[in-house]
C-alpha positions, 0 to 999 in steps of 0.5 A: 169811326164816329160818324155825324149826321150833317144834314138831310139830302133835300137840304143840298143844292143840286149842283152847288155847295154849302157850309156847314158847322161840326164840331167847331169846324166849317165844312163846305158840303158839294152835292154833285149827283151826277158825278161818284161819289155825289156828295163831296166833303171839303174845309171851307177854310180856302189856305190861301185866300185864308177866309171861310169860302170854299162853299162858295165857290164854283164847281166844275172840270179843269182837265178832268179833275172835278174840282171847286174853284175858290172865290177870292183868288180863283185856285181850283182844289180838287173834289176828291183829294183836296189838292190845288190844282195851281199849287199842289203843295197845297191842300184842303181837308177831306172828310169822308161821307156817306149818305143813308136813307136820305142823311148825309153823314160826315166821319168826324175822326177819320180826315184824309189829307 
């Protein structure tokens, strides 16, 4: 697995998202500490809004699925698998992630969809 180190933990906002650049890929980073596994990995590539905006957007629960609103057209996708909610045949990328000593850490190779 080839792992990149994104950013520091004190760099996230609690409770929010923010976009970042790796490999030429935008990635929406959530950090949810309160929720399993805290930090959450998704494209910021919303596919139906089509523009860069997943970070931006809302998180929350719709029916017990954590999940992140889009800010154009309001579709959820969910924090763990990608899914959205209001069309399942439609998904965004999720990256694995980890967080050591402080760093979060992004596997670059291995997506699951």
């Amino acid at each position: 697995m080839s792992w990149l180190n994104v950013c520091h933990l004190d760099d996230l906002i609690v409770n929010s998202g923010m976009g970042a650049m790796v490999h030429d890929t935008q990635l929406a980073l959530f950090y949810l500490p309160s929720q399993q596994p805290g930090i959450f990995v998704l494209d910021n590539w919303d596919p139906i809004g089509r523009a860069f905006v997943i970070s931006r957007g809302i998180v929350g629960d719709i029916q017990g699925e954590l999940s992140v609103a889009s800010p154009l057209y309001k579709q959820h996708f969910s924090l763990h698998t990608g899914q959205c909610l209001e069309q399942p045949e439609v998904r965004v990328r999720v990256w694995p992630v980890r967080v050591e000593d402080g760093e979060v850490w992004v596997n670059t190779a291995a997506l699951s969809m």
